[in-house]
VOLUMTOR-599359 format. One record per residue (C-alpha): residue number from 1; x, y, z. Coordinates in nm, 4 decimals, padded with zeros to 6 digits. Example, Ala and Ser with C-alpha at 12.3 -4.5 7.8 and 13.67 -1.06 7.14 Angstrom:
<pts>
+-----+----------+----------+----------+
:   k :       px :       py :       pz :
+-----+----------+----------+----------+
:   1 :  01.2300 : -00.4500 :  00.7800 :
:   2 :  01.3670 : -00.1060 :  00.7140 :
+-----+----------+----------+----------+
</pts>
This chain:
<pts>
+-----+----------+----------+----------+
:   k :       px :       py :       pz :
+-----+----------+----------+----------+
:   1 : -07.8886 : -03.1034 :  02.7621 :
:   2 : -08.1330 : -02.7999 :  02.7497 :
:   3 : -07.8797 : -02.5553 :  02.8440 :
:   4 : -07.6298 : -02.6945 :  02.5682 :
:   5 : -07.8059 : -02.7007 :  02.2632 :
:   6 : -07.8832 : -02.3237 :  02.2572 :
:   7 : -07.4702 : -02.2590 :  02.3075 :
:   8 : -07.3866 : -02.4815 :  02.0174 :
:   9 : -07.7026 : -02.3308 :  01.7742 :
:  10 : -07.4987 : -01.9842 :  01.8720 :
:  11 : -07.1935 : -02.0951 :  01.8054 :
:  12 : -07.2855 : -02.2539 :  01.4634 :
:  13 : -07.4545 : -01.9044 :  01.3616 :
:  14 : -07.0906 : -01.7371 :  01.4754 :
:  15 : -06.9587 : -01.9589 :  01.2016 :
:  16 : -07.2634 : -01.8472 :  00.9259 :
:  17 : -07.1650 : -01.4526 :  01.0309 :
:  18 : -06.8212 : -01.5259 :  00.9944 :
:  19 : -06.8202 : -01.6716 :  00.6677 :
:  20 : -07.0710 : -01.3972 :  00.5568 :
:  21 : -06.8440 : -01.1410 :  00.6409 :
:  22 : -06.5531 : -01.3121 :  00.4901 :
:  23 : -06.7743 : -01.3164 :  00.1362 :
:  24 : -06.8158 : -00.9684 :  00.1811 :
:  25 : -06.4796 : -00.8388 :  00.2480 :
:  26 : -06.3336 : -01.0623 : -00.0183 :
:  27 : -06.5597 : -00.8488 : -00.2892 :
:  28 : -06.4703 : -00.5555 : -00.1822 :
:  29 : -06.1152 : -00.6597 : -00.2364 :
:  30 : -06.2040 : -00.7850 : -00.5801 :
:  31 : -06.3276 : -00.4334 : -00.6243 :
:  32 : -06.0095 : -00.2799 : -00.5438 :
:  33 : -05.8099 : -00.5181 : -00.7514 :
:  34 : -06.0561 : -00.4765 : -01.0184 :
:  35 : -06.0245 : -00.1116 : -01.0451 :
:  36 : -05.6420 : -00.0786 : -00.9707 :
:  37 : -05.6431 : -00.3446 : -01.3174 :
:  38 : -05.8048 : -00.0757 : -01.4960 :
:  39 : -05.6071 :  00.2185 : -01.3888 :
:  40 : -05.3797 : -00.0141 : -01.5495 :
:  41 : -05.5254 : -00.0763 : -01.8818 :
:  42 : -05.4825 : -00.4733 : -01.8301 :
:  43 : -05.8495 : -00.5882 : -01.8408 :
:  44 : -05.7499 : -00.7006 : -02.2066 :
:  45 : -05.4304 : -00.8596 : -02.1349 :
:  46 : -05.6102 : -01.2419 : -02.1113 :
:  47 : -05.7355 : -01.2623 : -02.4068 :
:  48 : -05.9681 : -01.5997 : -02.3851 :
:  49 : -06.2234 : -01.6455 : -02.0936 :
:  50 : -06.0994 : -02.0683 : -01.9869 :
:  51 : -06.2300 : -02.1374 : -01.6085 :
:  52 : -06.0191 : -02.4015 : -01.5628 :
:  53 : -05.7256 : -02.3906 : -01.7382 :
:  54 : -05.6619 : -02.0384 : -01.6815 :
:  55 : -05.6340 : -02.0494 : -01.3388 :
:  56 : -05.2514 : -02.1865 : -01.5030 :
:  57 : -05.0452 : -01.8714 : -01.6026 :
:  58 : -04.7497 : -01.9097 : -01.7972 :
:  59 : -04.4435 : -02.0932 : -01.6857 :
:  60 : -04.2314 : -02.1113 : -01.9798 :
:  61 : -04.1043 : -01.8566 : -02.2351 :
:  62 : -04.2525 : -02.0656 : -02.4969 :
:  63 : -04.6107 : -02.0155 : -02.2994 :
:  64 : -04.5284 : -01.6422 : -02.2408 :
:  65 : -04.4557 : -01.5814 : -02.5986 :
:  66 : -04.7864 : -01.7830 : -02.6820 :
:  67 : -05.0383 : -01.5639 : -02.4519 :
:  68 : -04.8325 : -01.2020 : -02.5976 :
:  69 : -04.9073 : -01.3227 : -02.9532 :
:  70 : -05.2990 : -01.3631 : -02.8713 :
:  71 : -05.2660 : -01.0394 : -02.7200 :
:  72 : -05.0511 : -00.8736 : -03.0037 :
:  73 : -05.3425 : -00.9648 : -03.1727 :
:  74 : -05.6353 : -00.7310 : -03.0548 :
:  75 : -05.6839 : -00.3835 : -03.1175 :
:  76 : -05.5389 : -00.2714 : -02.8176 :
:  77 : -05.2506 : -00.3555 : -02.8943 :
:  78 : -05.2168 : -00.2994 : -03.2390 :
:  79 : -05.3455 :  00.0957 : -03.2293 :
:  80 : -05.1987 :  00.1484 : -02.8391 :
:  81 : -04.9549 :  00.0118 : -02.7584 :
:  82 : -04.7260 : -00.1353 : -03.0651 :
:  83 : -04.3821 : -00.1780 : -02.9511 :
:  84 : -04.5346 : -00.2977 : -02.5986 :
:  85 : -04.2124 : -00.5282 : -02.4548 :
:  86 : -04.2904 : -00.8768 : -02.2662 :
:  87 : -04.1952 : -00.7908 : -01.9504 :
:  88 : -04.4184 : -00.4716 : -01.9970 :
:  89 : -04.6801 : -00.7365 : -02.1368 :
:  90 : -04.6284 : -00.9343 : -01.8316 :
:  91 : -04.7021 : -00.6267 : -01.5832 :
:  92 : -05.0442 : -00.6351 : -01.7145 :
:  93 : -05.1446 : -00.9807 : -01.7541 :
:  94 : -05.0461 : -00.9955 : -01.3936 :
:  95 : -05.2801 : -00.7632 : -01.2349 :
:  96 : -05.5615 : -00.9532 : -01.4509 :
:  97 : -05.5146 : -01.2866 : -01.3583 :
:  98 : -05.4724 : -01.1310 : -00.9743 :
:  99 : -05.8175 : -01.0478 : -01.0578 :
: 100 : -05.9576 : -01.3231 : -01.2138 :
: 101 : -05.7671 : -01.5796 : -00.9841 :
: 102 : -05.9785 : -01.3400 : -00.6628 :
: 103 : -06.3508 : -01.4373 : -00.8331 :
: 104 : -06.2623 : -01.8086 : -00.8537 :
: 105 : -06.1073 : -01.7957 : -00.5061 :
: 106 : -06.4604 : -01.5781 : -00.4015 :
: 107 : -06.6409 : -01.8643 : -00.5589 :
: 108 : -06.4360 : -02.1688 : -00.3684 :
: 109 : -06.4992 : -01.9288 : -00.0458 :
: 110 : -06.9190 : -01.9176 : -00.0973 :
: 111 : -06.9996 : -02.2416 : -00.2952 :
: 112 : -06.8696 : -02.4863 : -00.0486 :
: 113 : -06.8717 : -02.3789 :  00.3181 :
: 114 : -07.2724 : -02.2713 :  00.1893 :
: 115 : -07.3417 : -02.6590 :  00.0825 :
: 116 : -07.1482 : -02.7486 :  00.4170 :
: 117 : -07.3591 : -02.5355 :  00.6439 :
: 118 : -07.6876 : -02.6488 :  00.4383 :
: 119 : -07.6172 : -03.0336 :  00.4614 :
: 120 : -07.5456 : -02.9712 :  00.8262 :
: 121 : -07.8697 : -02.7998 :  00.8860 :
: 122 : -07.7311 : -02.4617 :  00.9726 :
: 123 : -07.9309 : -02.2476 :  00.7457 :
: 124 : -08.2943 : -02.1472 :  00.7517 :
: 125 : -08.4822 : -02.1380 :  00.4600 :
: 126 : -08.5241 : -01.8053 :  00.4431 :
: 127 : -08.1342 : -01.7208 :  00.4773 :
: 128 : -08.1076 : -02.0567 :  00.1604 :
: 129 : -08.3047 : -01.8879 : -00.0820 :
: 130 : -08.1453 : -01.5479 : -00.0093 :
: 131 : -07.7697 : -01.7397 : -00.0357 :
: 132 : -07.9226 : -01.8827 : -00.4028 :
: 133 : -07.9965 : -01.5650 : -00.5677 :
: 134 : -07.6202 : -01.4434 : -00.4700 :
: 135 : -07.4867 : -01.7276 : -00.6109 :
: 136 : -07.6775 : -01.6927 : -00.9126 :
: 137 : -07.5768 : -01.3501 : -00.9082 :
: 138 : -07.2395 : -01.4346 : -00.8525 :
: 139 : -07.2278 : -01.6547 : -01.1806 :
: 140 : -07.3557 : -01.3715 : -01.3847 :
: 141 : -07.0813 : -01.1371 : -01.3003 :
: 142 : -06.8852 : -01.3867 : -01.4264 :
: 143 : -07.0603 : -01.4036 : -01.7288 :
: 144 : -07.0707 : -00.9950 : -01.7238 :
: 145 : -06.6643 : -00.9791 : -01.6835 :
: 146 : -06.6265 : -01.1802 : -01.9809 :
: 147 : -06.8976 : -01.0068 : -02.1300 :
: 148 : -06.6991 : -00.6610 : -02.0705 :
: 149 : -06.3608 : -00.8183 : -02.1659 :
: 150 : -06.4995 : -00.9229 : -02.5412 :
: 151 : -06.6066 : -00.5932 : -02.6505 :
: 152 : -06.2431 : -00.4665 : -02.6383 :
: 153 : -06.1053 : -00.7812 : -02.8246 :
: 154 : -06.2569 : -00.7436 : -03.2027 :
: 155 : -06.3383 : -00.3587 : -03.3048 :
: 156 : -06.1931 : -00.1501 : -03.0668 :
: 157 : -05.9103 : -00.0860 : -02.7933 :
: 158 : -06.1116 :  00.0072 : -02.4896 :
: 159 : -06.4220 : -00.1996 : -02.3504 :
: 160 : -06.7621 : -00.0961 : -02.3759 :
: 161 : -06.8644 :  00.1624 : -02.0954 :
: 162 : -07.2005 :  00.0355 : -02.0354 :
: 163 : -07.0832 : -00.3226 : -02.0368 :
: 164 : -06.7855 : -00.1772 : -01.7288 :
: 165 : -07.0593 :  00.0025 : -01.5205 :
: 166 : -07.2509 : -00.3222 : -01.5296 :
: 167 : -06.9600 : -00.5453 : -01.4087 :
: 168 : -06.9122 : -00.2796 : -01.1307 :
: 169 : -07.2898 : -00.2299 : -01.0758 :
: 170 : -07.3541 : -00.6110 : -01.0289 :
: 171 : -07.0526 : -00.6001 : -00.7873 :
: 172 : -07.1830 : -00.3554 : -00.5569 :
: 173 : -07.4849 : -00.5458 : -00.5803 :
: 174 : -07.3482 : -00.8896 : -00.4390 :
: 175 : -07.1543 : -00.6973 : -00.1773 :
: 176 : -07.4627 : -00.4783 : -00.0438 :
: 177 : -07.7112 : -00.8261 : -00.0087 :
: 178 : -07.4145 : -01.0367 :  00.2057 :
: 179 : -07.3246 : -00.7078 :  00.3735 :
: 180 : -07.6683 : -00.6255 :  00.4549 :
: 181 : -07.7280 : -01.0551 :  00.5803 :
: 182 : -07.4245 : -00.9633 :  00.8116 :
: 183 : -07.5847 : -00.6231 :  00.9725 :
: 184 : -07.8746 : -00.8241 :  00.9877 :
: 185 : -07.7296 : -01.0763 :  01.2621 :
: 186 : -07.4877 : -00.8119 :  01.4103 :
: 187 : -07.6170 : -00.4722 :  01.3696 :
: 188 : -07.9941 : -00.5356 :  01.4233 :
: 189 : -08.0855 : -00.7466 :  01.7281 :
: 190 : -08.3067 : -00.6031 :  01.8920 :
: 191 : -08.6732 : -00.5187 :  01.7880 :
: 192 : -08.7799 : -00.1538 :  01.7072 :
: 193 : -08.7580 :  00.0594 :  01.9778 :
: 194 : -08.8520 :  00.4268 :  02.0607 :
: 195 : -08.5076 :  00.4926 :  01.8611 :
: 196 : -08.6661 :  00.3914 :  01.5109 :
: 197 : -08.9969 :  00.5296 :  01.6498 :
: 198 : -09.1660 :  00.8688 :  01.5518 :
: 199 : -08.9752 :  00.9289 :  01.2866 :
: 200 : -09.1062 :  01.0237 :  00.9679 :
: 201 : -09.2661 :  00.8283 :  00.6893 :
: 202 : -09.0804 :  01.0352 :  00.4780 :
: 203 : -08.7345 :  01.0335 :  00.5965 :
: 204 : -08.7511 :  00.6466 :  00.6684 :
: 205 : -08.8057 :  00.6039 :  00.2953 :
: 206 : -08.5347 :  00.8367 :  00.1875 :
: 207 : -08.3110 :  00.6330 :  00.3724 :
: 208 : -08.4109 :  00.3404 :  00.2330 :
: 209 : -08.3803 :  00.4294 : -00.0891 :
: 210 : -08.0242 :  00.5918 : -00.0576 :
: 211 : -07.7798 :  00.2263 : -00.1172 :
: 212 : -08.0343 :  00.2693 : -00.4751 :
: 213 : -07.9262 :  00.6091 : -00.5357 :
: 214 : -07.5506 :  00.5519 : -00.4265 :
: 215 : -07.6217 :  00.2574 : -00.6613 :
: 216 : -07.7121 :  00.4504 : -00.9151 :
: 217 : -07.4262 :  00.6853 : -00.8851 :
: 218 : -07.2074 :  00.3588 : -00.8753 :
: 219 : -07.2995 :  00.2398 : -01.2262 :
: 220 : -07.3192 :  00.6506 : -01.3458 :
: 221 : -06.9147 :  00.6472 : -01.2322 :
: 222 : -06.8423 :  00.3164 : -01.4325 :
: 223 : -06.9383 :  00.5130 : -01.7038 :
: 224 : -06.7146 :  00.8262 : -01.6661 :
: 225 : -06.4261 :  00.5849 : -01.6017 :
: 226 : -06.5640 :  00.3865 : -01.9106 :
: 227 : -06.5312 :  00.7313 : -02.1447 :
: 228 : -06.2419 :  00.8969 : -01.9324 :
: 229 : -06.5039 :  01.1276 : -01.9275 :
: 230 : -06.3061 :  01.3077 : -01.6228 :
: 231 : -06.0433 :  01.4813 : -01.8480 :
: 232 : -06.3776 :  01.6414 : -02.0166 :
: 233 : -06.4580 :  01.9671 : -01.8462 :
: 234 : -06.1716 :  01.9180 : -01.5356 :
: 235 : -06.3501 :  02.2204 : -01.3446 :
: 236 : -06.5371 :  02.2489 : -01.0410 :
: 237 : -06.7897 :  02.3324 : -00.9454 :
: 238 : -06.9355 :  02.3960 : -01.2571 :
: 239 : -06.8169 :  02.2427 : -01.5954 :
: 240 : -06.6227 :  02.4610 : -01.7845 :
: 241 : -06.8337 :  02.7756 : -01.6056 :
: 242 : -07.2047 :  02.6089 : -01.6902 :
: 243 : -07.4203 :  02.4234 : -01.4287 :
: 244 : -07.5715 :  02.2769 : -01.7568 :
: 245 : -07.3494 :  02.2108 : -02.0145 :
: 246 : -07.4341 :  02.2743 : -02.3568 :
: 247 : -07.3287 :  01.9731 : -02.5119 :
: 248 : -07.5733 :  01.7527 : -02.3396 :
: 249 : -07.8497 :  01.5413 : -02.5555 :
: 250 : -07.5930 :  01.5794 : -02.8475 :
: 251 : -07.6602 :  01.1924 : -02.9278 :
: 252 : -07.9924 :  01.2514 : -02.9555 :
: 253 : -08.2185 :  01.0026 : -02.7634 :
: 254 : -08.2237 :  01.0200 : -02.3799 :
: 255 : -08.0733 :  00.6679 : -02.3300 :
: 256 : -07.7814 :  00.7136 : -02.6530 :
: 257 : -07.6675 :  01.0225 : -02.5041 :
: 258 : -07.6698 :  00.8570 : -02.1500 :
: 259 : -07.4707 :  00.5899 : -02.2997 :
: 260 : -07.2118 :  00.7675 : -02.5411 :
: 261 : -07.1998 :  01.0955 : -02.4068 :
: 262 : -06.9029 :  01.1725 : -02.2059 :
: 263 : -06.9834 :  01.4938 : -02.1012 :
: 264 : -07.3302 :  01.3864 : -01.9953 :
: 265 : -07.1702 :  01.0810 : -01.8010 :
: 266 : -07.0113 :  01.3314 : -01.5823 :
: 267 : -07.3004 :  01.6082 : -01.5729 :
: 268 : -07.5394 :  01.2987 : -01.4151 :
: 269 : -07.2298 :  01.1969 : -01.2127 :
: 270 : -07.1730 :  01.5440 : -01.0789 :
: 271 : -07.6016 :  01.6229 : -01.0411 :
: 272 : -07.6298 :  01.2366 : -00.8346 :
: 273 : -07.3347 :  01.3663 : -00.5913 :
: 274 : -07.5204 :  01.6928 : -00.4826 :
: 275 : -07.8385 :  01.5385 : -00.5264 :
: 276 : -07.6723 :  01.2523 : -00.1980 :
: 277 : -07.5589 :  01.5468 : -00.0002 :
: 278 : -07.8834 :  01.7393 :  00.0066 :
: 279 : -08.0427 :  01.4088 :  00.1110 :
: 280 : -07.7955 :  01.3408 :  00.3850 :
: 281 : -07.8053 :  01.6832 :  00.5498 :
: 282 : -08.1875 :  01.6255 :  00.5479 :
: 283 : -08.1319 :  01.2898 :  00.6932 :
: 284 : -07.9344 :  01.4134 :  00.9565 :
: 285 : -08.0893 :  01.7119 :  01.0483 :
: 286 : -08.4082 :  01.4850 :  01.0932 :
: 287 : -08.2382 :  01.2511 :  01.2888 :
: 288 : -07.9943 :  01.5073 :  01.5229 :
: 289 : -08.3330 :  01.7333 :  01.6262 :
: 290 : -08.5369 :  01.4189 :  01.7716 :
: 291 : -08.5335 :  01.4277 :  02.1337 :
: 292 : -08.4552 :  01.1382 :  02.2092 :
: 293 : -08.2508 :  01.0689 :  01.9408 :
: 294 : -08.1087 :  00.7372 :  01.9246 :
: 295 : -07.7241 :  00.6996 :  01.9271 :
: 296 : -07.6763 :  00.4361 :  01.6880 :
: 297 : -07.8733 :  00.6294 :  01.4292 :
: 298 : -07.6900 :  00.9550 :  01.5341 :
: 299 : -07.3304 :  00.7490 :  01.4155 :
: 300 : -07.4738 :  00.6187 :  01.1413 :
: 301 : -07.5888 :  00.9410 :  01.0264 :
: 302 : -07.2797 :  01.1335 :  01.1269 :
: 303 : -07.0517 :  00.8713 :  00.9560 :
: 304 : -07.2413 :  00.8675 :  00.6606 :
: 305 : -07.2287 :  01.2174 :  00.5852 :
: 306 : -06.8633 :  01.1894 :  00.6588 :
: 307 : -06.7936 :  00.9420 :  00.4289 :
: 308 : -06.9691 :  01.1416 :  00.1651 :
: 309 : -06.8318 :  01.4476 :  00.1822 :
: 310 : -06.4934 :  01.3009 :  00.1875 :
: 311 : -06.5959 :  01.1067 : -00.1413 :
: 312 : -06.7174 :  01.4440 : -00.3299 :
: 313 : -06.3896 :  01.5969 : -00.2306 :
: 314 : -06.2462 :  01.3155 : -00.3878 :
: 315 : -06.4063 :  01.3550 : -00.7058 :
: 316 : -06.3530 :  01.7168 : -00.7185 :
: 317 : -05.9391 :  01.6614 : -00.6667 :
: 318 : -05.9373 :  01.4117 : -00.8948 :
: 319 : -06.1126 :  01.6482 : -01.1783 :
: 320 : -05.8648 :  01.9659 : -01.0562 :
: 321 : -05.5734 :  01.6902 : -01.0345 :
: 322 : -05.6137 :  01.5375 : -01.3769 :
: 323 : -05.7127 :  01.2053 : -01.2285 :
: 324 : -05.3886 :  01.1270 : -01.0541 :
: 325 : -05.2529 :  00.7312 : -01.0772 :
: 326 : -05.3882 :  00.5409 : -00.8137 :
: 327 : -05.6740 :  00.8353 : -00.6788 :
: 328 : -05.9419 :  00.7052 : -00.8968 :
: 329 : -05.9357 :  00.3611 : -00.6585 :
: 330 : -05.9284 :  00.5269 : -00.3792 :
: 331 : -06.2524 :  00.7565 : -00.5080 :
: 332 : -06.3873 :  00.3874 : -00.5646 :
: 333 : -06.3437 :  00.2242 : -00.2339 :
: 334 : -06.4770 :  00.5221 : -00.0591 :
: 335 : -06.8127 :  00.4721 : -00.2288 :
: 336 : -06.8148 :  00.1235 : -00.1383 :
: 337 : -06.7874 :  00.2881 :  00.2414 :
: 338 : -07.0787 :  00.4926 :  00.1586 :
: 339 : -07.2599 :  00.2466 :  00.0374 :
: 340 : -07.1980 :  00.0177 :  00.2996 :
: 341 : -07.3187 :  00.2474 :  00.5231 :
: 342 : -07.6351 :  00.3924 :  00.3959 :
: 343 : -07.7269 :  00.0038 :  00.4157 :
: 344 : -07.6821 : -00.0137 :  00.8109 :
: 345 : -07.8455 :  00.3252 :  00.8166 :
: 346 : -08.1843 :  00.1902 :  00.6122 :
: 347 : -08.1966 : -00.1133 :  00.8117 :
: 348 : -08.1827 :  00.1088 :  01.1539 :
: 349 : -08.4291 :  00.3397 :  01.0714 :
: 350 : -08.6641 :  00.0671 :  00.9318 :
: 351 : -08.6371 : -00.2348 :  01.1789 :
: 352 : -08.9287 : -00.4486 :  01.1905 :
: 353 : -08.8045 : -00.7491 :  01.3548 :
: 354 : -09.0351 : -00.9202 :  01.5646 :
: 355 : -09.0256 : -00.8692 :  01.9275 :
: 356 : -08.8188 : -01.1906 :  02.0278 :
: 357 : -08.5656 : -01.1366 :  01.7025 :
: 358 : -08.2682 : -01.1013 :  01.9974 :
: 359 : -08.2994 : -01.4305 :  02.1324 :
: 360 : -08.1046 : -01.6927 :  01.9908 :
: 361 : -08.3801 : -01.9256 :  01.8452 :
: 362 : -08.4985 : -01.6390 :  01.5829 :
: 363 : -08.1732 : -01.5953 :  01.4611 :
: 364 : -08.1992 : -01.7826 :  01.2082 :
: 365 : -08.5244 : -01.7631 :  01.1031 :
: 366 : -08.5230 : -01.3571 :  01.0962 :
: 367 : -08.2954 : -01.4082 :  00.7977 :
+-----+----------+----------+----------+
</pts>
């Protein structure tokens, strides 16, 4: 019996990390569907927010008629795209209820296996009130995409870029804490070693705060998509030959201009980028001249500043390019990469787990 129950406990935490993982690759599919629906323009094509009923789309041409005159209603329509046929209408609504029908199906995926595994007794306490603030988080996205879909259905044609950058920004956010629950029980098993040891203060902290600043950068790129603020200034490296453009502060307070100015929206944009590869090639030359350096901080490093580079030339073709159909997801995905990895990278260069954290009783209550 002794030897048994420690097999099954395994096994059942197999199951947890599984369905963790699952949550975690299904958002970052929702993030790719999500930005590919507003490359194109179809966030406003569903024009009522109905979590039951809309998970329905239209059958008949009477319905399909019904759902193009709500949307031949808003000013999308009505000051871009008059004329629009219904099978060009369709297109659209297509790629929105793709994305809308991918939440729901996130939220079928978490709710119930996670009341499953709790009533079963397969979650620690620690891991439940972790798995309760994503949840909660999960409903306000929700809220937040409807949120972002109303303020292009009364005044104007386009959604509100700060209300866009939050939607994405609270996406990223669910993703990092059930990617980082899932490094936690793969990645990190064993206690602190003489790999996390010795290195400095300093450079631990700057790795833990780099999934804020790639964050940060996040939400500062919702905003240039928000304002198509990329067809502003399509140089590089500077913007239009200044390192400091002169039309920045033009809305006067810090916050307004942050908000409404396109050109700053890409200065900050542009600034956060170089700002992330100064701190990675400090990172890494921190972590490549310690003797002995650990190898799974060495990949971590390496891929990270990989990862990044790739995603700055990225943004710099897409600027040159003129933001090219389809590029701009791409440029998206790859800084869900990076910020998937500066996560493993902050939790392997600041692992505190107790000494007995790889044996298969702690699993559970590590998390």
């Amino acid at each position: 019996m002794s030897t048994k129950k420690p097999e099954i406990k395994q096994q059942h935490q197999h199951w947890v990390t599984a369905w963790l993982a699952s949550g975690a690759f299904w958002i970052a599919l929702l993030v790719l569907v999500g930005g590919l629906t507003r490359l194109n323009e179809a966030g406003l094509s569903i024009t009522e927010w109905e979590v039951i009923s809309g998970i329905v789309p239209p059958v008949t041409e009477e319905q399909w008629d019904e759902a193009f005159a709500k949307y031949r209603e808003i000013p999308e329509y009505q000051e871009l795209r008059g004329g629009m046929s219904l099978e060009e209408f369709q297109t659209i609504y297509w790629w929105e209820w793709s994305h809308r029908m991918l939440a729901r199906g996130l939220g079928i995926l978490f709710i119930v296996p996670f009341g499953f595994f709790w009533w079963k007794g397969w979650l620690s306490r620690p891991l439940i009130r972790q798995l309760k603030v994503i949840v909660a988080l999960g409903l306000l996205q929700g809220l937040a995409g409807w949120y972002l879909v109303r303020s292009g259905l009364a005044d104007q044609p386009y959604v509100t870029p700060w209300r866009l950058s939050l939607h994405l920004g609270l996406g990223f956010i669910i993703f990092g804490l059930l990617w980082r629950l899932v490094l936690q029980r793969t990645l990190i098993k064993e206690p602190a070693r003489s790999d996390a040891s010795g290195i400095s203060p300093i450079i631990r902290w700057t790795a833990f705060l780099l999934p804020v600043l790639i964050l940060i950068q996040v939400m500062a790129g919702g905003l240039v998509s928000g304002m198509q603020a990329a067809y502003v200034y399509p140089t590089f490296p500077t913007m239009g030959g200044y390192w400091i453009p002169p039309e920045l502060g033009l809305y006067g307070s810090v916050w307004s201009d942050i908000l409404n100015n396109a050109i700053t929206a890409q200065w900050i944009h542009r600034m956060m980028g170089w700002l992330l590869l100064a701190l990675a090639i400090i990172v890494a030359a921190a972590l490549f001249m310690r003797k002995p350096a650990d190898g799974r901080l060495k990949v971590w490093t390496g891929v990270y500043a990989g990862v990044l580079i790739l995603q700055i030339a990225l943004g710099a073709f897409l600027l040159l390019a003129g933001n090219p159909d389809g590029w701009a997801s791409v440029h998206q995905m790859v800084a869900l990469a990076v910020f998937a990895v500066t996560i493993g990278l902050a939790m392997l260069m600041n692992n505190r787990l107790p000494a007995n954290a790889g044996e298969d009783k702690s699993i559970t209550n590590a998390i």
